[in-house]
Steps between C-alpha positions, in 0.01 A plus 500: 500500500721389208668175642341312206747346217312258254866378417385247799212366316571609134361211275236318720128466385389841567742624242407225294138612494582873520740487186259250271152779546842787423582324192146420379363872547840625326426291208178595449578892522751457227231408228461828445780729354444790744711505799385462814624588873593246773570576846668235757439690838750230702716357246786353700816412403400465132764162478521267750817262567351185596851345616520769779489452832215696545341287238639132666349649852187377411442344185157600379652451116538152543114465518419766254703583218747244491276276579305540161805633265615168522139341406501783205822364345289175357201618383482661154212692506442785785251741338529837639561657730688193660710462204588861516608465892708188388677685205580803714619245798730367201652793384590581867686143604693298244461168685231251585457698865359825575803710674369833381083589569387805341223770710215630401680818334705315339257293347321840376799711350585171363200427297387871415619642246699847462175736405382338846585658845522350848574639815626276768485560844705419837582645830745240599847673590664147433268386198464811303833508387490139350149640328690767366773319331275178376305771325786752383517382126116535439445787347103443539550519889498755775569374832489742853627455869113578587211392715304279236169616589625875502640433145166364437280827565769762339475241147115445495405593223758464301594626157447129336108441642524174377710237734452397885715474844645217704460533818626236735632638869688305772203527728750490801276695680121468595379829329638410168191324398271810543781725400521306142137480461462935539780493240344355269161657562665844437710394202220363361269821568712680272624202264176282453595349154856367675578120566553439897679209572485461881750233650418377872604183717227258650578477870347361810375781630353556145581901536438521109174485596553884583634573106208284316219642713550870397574407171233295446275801645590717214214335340719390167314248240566159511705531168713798626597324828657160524720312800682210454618325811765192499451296805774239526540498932813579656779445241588884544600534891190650678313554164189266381484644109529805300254701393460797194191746467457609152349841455373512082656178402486465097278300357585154480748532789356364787370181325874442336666529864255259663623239227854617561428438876385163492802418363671585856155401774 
């Protein structure tokens, strides 16, 4: 089923947390000089036109990233990585509003650099050409009308051992839980040293259950295995908070995004 289009919810809090743990992990594999690989498995439109009418259906921006750009605008000191959203945010819309929200592969070819390589990922007949032309002038980007998760097994392991993969579904159907969880177990089989970031929404019928359990059964130290869960109720139609699994999180990582997050709960 591909009847998913994030252009509906492009913006909210999920993306808010998704795109702050994308920009703190990006910053801290650039510290070193040698390149690294980065692979967005369901990247999405790449650029999102808030102003739509997809976009104005629902309205999720107005409690996520518009919400806070405008909070941004009078306070002088960020600190990374918020500062780094904010600039990028910025460059992207020259007025006081956010009309134009960048995706997660975006984000990435954005802040890698050129020796740097990512491969972005989408099956979407009407979102992969948008992907395709947000990311057309990056020469550090790759991006294939492909099944994410079947991109995922023919990449790992890549050339570049050093980098990571973020891997955020639609979870439109029931399966997609488990069905995540096995592909990460196998990528990670074969590409221990990687990053996982693993996006998933909290619901009522807490179904995410059926991604941390077999994740957390790999048996992963405490230091190597991280989630970070924003619970803010309903603001999101149908969805209670966001949630991200990190797989080898760098060191300091974790304990920078919980100060980020209390910023936000």
């Amino acid at each position: 089923m591909l009847s998913y289009q994030h252009i509906y919810h492009a913006g909210n809090m999920a993306d808010v947390q998704k795109h702050l743990w994308l920009i703190a992990v990006l910053d801290y594999l650039k510290q070193k000089d040698k390149p690294f690989t980065w692979i967005d498995t369901h990247a999405g439109r790449g650029l999102y036109d808030l102003t739509s009418t997809e976009a104005q259906k629902i309205k999720e921006h107005e409690t996520g990233i518009s919400k806070y750009f405008k909070t941004w605008q009078a306070t002088s000191d960020l600190g990374a990585p918020l500062s780094h959203y904010y600039d990028l945010l910025k460059t992207l819309n020259s007025g006081n509003e956010v009309t134009t929200y960048p995706g997660s592969a975006y984000i990435a070819a954005t802040l890698m650099r050129n020796t740097d390589k990512l491969f972005a990922f989408d099956l979407h007949k009407g979102e992969y050409p948008y992907l395709e032309s947000a990311l057309k002038n990056h020469i550090n980007a790759t991006t294939r009308f492909e099944d994410g998760f079947t991109g995922l097994k023919s990449l790992t392991p890549p050339i570049l051992r050093r980098g990571g993969v973020l891997i955020d579904p639609s979870y439109e159907l029931k399966d997609d839980y488990t069905k995540t969880a096995q592909a990460v177990i196998d990528a990670h089989q074969k590409w221990p040293q990687g990053i996982y970031m693993i996006w998933y929404p909290i619901l009522d019928k807490k179904l995410h259950q059926n991604l941390l359990t077999p994740l957390k059964d790999m048996g992963l130290s405490k230091e190597n295995f991280t989630i970070d869960e924003w619970h803010f109720g309903e603001v999101e139609k149908g969805m209670k908070g966001t949630g991200m699994i990190i797989i080898n999180p760098p060191y300091g990582i974790s304990n920078l995004m919980s100060e980020i997050k209390s910023k936000f709960i």
